[in-house]
Backbone as JSON Lines, residues from 0, in Angstrom:
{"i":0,"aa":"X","n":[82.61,101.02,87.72],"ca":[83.93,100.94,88.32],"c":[84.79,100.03,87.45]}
{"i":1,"aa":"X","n":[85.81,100.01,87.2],"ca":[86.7,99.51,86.75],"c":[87.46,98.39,86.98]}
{"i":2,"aa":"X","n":[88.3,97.86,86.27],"ca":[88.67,96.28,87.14],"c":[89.44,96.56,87.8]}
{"i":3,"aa":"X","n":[90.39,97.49,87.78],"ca":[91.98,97.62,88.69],"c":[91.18,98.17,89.94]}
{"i":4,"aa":"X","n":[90.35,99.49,89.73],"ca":[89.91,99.5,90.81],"c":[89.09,98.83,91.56]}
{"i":5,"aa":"X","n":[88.66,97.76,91.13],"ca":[87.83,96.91,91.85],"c":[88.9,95.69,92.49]}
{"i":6,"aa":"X","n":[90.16,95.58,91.73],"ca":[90.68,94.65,92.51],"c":[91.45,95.36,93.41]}
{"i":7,"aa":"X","n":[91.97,96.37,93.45],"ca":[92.36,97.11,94.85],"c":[91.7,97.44,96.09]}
{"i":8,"aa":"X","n":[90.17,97.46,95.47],"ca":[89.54,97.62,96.92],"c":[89.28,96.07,97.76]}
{"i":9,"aa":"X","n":[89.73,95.17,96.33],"ca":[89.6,93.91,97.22],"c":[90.86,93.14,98.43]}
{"i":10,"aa":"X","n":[92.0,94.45,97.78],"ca":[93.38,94.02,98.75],"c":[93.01,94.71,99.6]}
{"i":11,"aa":"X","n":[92.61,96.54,99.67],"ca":[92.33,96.92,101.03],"c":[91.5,96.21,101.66]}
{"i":12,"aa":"X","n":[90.41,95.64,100.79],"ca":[90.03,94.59,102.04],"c":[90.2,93.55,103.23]}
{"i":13,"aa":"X","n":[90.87,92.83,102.24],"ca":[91.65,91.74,102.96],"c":[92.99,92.24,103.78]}
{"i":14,"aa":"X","n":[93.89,93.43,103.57],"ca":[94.52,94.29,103.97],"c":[94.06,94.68,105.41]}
{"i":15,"aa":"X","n":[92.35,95.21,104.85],"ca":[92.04,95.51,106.55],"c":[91.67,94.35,107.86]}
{"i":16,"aa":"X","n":[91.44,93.76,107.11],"ca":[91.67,92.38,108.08],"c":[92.95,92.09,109.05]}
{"i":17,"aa":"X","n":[94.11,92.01,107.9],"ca":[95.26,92.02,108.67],"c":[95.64,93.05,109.63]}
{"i":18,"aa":"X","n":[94.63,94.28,109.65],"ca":[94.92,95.43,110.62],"c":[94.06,95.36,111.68]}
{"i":19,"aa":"X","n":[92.68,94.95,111.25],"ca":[92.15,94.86,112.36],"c":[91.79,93.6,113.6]}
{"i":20,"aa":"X","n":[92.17,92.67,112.96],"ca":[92.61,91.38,113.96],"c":[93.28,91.55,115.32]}
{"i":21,"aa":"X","n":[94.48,91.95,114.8],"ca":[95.59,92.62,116.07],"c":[95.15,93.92,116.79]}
{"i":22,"aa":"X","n":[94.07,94.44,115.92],"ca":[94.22,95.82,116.33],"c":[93.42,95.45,117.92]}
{"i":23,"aa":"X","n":[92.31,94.64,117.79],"ca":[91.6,94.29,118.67],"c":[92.17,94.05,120.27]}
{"i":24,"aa":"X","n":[93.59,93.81,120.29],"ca":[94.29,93.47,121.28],"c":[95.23,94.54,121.34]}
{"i":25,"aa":"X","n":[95.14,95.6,120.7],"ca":[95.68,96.75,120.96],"c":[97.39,96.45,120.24]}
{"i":26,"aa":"X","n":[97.1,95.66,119.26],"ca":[98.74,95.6,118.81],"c":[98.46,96.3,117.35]}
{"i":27,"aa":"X","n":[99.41,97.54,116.46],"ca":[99.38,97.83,115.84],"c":[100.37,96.76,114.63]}
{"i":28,"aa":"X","n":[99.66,96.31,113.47],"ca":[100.57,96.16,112.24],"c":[101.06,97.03,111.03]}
{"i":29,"aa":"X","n":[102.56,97.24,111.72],"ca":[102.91,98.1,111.29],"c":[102.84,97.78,109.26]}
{"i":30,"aa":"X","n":[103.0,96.76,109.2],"ca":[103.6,96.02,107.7],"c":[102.83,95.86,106.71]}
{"i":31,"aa":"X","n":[101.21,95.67,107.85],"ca":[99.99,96.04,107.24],"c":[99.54,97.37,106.84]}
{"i":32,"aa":"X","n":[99.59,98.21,108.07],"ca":[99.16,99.45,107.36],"c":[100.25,99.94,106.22]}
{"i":33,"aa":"X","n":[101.49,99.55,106.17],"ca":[102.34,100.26,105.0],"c":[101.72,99.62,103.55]}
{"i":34,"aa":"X","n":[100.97,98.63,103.6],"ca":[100.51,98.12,102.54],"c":[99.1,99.0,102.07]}
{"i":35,"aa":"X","n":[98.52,99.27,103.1],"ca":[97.33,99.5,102.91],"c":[97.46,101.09,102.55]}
{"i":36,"aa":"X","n":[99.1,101.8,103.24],"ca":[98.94,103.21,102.12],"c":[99.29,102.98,100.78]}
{"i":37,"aa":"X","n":[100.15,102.32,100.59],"ca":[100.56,101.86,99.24],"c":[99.11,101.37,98.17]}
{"i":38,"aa":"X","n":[98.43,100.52,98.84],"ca":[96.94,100.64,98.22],"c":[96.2,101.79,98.02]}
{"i":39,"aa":"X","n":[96.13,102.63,99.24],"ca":[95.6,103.68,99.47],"c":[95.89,104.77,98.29]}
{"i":40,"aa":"X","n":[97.4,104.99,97.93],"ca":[98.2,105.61,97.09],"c":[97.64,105.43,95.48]}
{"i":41,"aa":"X","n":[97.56,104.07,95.06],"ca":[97.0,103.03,93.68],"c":[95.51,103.9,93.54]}
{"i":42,"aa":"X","n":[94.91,103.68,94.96],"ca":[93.09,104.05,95.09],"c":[93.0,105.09,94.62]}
{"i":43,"aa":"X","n":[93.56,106.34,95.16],"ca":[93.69,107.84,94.83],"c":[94.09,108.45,93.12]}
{"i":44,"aa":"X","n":[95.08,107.33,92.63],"ca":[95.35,108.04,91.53],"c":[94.17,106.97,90.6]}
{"i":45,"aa":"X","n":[93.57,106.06,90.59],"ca":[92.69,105.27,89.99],"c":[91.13,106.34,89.68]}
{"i":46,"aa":"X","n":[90.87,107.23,91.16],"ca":[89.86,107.71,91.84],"c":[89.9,108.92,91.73]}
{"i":47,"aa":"X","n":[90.94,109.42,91.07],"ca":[91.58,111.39,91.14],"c":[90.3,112.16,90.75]}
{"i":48,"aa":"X","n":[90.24,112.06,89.34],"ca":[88.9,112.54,88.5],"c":[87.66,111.79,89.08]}
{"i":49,"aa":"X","n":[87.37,111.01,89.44],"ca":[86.05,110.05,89.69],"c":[84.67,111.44,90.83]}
{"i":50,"aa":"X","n":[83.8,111.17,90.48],"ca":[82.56,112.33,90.73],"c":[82.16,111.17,92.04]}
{"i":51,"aa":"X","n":[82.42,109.9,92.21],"ca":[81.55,108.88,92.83],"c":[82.71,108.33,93.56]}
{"i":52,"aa":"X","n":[82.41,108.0,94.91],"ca":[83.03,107.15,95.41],"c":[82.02,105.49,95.87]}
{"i":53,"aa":"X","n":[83.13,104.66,95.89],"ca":[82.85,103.33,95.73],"c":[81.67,103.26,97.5]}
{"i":54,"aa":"X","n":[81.23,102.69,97.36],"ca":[80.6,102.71,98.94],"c":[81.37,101.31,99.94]}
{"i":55,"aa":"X","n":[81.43,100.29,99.41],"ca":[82.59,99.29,99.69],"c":[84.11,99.53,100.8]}
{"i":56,"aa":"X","n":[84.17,100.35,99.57],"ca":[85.66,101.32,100.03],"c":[85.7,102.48,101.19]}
{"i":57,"aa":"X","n":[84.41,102.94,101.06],"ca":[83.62,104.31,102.12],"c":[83.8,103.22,103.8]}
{"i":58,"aa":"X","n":[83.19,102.41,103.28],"ca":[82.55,101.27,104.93],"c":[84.22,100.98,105.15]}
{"i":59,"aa":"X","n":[84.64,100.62,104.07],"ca":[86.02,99.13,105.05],"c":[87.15,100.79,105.6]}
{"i":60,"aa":"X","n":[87.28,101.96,104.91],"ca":[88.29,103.37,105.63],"c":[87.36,103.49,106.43]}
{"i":61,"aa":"X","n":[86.02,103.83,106.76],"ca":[85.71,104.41,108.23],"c":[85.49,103.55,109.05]}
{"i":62,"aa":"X","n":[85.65,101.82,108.79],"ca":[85.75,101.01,110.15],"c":[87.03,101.17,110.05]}
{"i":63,"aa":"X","n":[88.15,101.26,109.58],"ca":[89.74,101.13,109.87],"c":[90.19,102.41,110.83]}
{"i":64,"aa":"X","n":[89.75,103.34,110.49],"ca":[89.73,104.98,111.05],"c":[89.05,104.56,112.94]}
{"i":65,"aa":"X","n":[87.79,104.22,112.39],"ca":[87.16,104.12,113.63],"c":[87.78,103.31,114.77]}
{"i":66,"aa":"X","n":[88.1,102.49,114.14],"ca":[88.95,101.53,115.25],"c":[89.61,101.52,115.54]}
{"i":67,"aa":"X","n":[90.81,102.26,114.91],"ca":[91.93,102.49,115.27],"c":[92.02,103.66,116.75]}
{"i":68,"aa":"X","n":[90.98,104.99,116.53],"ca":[91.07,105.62,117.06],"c":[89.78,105.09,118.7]}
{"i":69,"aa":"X","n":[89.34,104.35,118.61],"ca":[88.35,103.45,119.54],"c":[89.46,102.79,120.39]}
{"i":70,"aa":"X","n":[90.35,101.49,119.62],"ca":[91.28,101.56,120.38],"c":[92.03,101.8,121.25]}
{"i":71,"aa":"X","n":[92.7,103.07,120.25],"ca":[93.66,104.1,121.09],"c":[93.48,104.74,122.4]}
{"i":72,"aa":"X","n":[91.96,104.34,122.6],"ca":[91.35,104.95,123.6],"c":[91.58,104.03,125.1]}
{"i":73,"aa":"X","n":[92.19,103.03,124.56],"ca":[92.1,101.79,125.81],"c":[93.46,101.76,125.99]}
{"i":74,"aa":"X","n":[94.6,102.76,125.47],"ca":[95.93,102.04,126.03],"c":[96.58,103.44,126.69]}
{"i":75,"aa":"X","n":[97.17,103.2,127.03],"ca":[97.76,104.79,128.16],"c":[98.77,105.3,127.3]}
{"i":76,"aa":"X","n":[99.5,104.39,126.39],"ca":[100.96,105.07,125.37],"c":[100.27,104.99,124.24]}
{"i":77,"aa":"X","n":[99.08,106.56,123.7],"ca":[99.1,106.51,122.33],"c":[100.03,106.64,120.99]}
{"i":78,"aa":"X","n":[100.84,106.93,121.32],"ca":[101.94,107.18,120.58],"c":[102.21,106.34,119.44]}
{"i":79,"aa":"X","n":[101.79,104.95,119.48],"ca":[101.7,104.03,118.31],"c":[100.81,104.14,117.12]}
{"i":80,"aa":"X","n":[99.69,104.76,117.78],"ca":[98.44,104.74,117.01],"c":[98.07,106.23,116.35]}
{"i":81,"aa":"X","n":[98.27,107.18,116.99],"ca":[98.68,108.57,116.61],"c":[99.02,108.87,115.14]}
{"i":82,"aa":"X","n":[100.0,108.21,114.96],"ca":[100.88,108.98,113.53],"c":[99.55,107.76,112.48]}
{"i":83,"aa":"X","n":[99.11,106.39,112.72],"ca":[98.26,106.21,111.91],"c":[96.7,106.59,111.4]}
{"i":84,"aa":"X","n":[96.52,107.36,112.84],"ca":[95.6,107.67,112.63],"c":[95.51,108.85,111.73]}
{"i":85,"aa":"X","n":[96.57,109.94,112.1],"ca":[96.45,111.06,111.27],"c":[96.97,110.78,109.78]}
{"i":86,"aa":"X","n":[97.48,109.93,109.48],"ca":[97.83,109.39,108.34],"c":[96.37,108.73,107.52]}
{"i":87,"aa":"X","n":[95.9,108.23,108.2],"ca":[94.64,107.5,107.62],"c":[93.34,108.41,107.34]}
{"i":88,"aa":"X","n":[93.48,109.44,108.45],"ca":[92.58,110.5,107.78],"c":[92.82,111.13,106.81]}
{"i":89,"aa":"X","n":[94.33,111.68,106.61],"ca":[94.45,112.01,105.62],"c":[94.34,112.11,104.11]}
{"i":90,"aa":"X","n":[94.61,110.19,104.18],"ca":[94.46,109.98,102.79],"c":[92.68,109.72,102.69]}
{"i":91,"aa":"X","n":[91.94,109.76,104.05],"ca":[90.52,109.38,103.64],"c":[89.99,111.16,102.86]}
{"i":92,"aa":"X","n":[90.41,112.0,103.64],"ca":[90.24,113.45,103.01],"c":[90.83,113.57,101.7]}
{"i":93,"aa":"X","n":[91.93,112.93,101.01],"ca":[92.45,112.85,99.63],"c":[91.25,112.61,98.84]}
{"i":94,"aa":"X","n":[91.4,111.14,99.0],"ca":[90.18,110.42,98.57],"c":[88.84,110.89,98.53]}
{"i":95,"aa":"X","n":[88.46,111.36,99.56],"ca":[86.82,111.79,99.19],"c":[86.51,113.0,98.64]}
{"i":96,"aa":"X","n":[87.9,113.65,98.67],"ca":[87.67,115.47,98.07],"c":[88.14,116.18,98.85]}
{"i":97,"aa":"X","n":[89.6,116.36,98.84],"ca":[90.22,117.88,100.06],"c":[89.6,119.1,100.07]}
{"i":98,"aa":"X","n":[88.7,119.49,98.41],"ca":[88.53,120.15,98.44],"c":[87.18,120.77,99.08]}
{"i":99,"aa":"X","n":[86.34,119.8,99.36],"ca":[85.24,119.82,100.75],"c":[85.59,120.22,101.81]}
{"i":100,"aa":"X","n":[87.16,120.28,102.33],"ca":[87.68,120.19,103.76],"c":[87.33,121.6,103.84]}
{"i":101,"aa":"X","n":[87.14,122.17,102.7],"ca":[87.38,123.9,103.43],"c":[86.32,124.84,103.62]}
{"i":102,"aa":"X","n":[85.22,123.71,103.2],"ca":[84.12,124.46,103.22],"c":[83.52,125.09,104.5]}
């Protein structure tokens, strides 16, 4: 792995922190997740060609995914959490290979 990409997975890291702290109390950060597509965005074109994905990076998107949508499950107005969630899958399907989706 590379250094840029190794220091980006270290902002989504710390990135997901700032999301999942609040998330715990059912408050979404909005300011956080815009960071973390903007990372997300860096990850993808770093990762385009890559045969391997980082496993680091695999764990910290499917606890962010997971929780978000675990969450969502405890508040009666999903409507906050909705557009991130389908957003976050999205770019996790970018990332790991869209082209698996169709199999």
């Amino acid at each position: 792995m590379n250094e840029r990409l190794a220091a980006v997975i270290l902002r989504i890291d710390a990135i997901a922190t700032d999301i999942l702290v609040p998330l715990r109390r059912k408050i979404i950060n909005e300011a956080a997740l815009l960071q973390l597509y903007e990372a997300l965005d860096e990850t993808y074109a770093l990762m385009e060609h890559e045969r391997q994905i980082d496993r680091e990076l695999a764990a910290i998107l499917f606890l962010l995914y997971s929780q978000l949508v675990t969450q969502s499950n405890y508040v009666y107005d999903k409507s906050l959490f909705v557009p991130h969630i389908g957003k976050l899958q999205g770019y996790i399907r970018k990332i790991f290979g869209g082209t698996l989706q169709n199999v």
